[in-house]
C-alpha positions in Angstrom: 181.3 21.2 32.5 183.0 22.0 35.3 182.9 25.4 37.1 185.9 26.9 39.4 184.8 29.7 41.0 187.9 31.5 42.7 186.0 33.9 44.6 182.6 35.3 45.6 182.6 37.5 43.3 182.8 35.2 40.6 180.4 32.7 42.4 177.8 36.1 42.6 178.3 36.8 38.8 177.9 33.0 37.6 174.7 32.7 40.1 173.3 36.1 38.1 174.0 34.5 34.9 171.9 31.3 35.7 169.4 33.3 36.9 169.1 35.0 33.5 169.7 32.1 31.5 166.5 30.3 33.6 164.3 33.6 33.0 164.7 33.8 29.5 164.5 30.0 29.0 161.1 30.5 30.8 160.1 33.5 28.7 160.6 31.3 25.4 158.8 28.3 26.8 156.0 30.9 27.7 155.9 31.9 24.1 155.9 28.8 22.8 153.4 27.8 24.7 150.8 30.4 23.6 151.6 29.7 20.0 151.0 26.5 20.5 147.5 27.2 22.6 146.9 29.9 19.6 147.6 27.0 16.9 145.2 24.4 18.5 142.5 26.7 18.4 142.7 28.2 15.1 142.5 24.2 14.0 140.1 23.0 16.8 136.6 21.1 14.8 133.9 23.9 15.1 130.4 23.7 15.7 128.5 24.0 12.4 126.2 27.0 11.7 124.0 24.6 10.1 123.3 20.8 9.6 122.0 19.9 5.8 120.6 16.8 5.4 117.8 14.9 3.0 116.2 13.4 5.9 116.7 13.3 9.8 115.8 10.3 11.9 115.8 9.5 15.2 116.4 5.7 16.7 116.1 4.3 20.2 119.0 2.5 21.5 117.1 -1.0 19.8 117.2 0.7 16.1 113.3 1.5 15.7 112.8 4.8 14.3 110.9 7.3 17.1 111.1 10.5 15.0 111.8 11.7 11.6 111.6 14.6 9.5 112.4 14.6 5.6 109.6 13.8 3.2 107.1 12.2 2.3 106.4 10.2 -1.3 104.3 12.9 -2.4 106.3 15.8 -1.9 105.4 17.0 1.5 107.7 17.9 4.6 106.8 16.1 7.6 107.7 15.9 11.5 106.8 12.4 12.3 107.0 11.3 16.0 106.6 7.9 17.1 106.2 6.2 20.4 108.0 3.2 21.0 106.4 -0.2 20.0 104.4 2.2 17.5 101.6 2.7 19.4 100.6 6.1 18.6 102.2 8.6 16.1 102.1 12.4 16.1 102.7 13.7 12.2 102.6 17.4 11.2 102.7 17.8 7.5 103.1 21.1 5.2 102.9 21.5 1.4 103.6 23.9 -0.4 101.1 25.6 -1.7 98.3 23.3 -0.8 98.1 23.4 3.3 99.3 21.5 6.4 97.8 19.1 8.7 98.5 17.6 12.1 97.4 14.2 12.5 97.6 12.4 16.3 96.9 8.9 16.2 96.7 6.1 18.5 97.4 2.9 16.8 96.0 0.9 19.5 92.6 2.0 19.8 92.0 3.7 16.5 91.6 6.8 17.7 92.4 9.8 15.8 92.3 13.7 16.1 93.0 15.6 13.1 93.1 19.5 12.7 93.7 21.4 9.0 93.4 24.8 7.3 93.1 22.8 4.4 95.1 19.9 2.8 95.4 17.8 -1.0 95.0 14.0 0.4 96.6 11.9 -2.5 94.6 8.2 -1.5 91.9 9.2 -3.3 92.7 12.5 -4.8 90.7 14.8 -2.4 91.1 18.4 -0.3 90.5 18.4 3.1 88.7 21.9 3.5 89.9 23.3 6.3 88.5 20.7 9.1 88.8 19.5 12.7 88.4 15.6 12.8 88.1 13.9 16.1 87.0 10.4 16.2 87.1 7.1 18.8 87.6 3.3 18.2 87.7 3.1 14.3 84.7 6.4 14.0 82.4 4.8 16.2 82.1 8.0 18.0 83.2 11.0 16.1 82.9 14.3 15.9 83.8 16.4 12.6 83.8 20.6 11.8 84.5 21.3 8.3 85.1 24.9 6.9 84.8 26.1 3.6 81.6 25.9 0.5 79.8 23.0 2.9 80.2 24.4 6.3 79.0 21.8 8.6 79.6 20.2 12.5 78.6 16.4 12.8 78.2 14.6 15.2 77.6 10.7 15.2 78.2 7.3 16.4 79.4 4.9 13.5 79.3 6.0 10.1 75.9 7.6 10.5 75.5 11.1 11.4 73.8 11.7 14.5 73.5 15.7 14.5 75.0 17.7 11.5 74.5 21.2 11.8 75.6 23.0 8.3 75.5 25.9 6.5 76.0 25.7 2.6 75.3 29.1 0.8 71.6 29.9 1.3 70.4 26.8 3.0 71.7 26.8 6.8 70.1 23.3 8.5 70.2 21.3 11.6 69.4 17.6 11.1 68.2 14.8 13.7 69.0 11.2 12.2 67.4 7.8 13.3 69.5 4.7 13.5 68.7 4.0 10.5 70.6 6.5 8.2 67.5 8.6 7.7 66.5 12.3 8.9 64.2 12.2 12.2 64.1 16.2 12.5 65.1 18.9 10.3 64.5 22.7 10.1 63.9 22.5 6.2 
């Protein structure tokens, strides 16, 4: 296209034309632009209000599993945390109706401290009354206070009680045993 501009007059009058042309080419790429802005975030992916799942796992960069909520066989939601090469595991359990228990356990020495209001153990079928279990190297040092019809704290070295302090209905007792299973000292 070629322009002839005869005067200044006309040069003035075709320079305000371009001038309007470029501003209102502007204002519609302006527009366009925030509808476009406007339509990527009425699409954008957004964050979920919640995350539904049947179980939840979590894997170190080599696969093994270090933590994983979801449940158990029996029925029971558990928080299990592992440390890597599974040498000791943190597992907080809840049922629901029966109780909940937090179990820490080091798999490399055997040692284990367990605290419950009161939990349904299903190898054998047993209730924990509500309990705080601490024991060393396989229970060769342990130390164990149980709530409930057989109050008691014991305290022992192996499978033998050592001290057991209890308080069934009635009959409260402290016990001394021997090393040979059998009372040394008792207040009854």
């Amino acid at each position: 296209m070629r322009w002839v501009v005869e005067s200044q007059l006309d040069l003035a009058a075709l320079v305000g034309k371009l001038e309007r042309d470029i501003f209102w080419t502007r204002c519609a790429t302006g527009i366009l632009f925030l509808c476009l802005c406007a339509a990527g975030f009425a699409i954008w992916p957004r964050r979920p209000q919640a995350v539904e799942a049947n179980e939840f796992l979590l894997r170190d960069q080599k696969g093994n599993v270090l933590a994983r909520l979801g449940q158990s066989v029996f029925g029971d939601t558990c928080l299990t945390l592992t440390a890597r090469d599974n040498v000791s595991v943190a597992s907080l359990c809840v049922q629901n109706t029966e109780g909940s228990i937090l179990d820490l356990h080091n798999l490399k020495s055997e040692s284990r401290a367990v605290l419950t209001p009161g939990f349904n153990t299903f190898e054998p079928m047993t209730r924990i009354q509500p309990a705080l279990i601490i024991n060393d190297s396989m229970s060769s040092h342990f130390v164990h206070i149980n709530l409930g019809a057989d109050t008691a704290m014991v305290l022992g070295h192996g499978s033998n009680d050592s001290v057991r302090i209890s308080s069934p209905v009635g009959e409260p007792r402290i016990t001394l045993f021997g090393t040979d299973q059998k009372p040394v000292w008792s207040t009854h």
